[in-house]
Steps between C-alpha positions, in 0.01 A plus 500: 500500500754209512854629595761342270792685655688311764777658705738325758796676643803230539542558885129433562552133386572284743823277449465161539783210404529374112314149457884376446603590869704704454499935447180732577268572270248802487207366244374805248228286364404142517299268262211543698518833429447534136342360204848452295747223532715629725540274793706799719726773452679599806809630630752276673788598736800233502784556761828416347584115515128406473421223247205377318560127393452433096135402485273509237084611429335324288252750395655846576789716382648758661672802461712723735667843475756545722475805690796519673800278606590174316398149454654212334221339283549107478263401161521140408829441673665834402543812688517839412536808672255737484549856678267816497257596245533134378199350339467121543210256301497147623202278300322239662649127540865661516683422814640834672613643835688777622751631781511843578848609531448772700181668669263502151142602432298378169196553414389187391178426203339128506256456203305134512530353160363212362661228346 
C-alpha cells in the first residue's frame, strides 16, 4: 500500500539561498514533488535591509504570508507595507520586489500558470 502521507519537520530542511540572492530559504515542497501546479512553497528568512529587485514571472504567481516582522511590498511601482499575519497575492506578468525592514520570515506559494 502506497503511502500518501508526507511529513517534513521545518529544521530537517536544509536552507539554502533564494534564487534572487538574497535571504535563506527552507523548501516544504517543490514542483518535482507533486502532481499540482505548485512550482514551491517554502519558507524564507530575510535579515532586515535585504532587498529583492522588482522582477516579474511570466507564468507564476505568488503568494506570501508574513509570519513575522515586516516588509515593504513594491507592486508595479508602489509599495506597501505589509507586517505579520499579512497575506500578499502577486499574479503573473506583474513586476514586484520586496525589502525586509527588519529580520522577516514568509512563507512563500509559487503556482505555474499558463498564459
Amino acid at each position: 500500500m502506497k503511502n500518501n502521507l508526507h511529513i517534513k519537520h521545518l529544521s530537517d530542511i536544509e536552507c539554502v539561498t533564494t534564487s534572487h540572492g538574497c535571504g535563506e530559504k527552507r523548501v516544504l515542497i517543490g514542483k518535482d514533488e507533486t502532481d499540482t501546479d505548485i512550482a514551491q512553497i517554502a519558507v524564507t528568512s530575510l535579515k532586515s535591509g535585504e532587498c529583492v529587485d522588482e522582477h516579474t514571472h511570466g507564468t507564476m504567481e505568488e503568494m506570501f504570508l508574513v509570519l513575522y516582522g515586516s516588509v515593504e511590498f513594491t507592486s508595479d511601482g508602489k509599495i506597501t507595507l505589509c507586517v505579520k499575519d499579512d497575506f500578499i497575492h502577486i499574479e503573473s506578468g506583474i513586476p514586484h520586489g520586496l525589502r525586509a525592514l527588519e529580520d522577516t520570515t514568509l512563507l512563500t506559494v509559487g503556482c505555474t500558470v499558463e498564459k
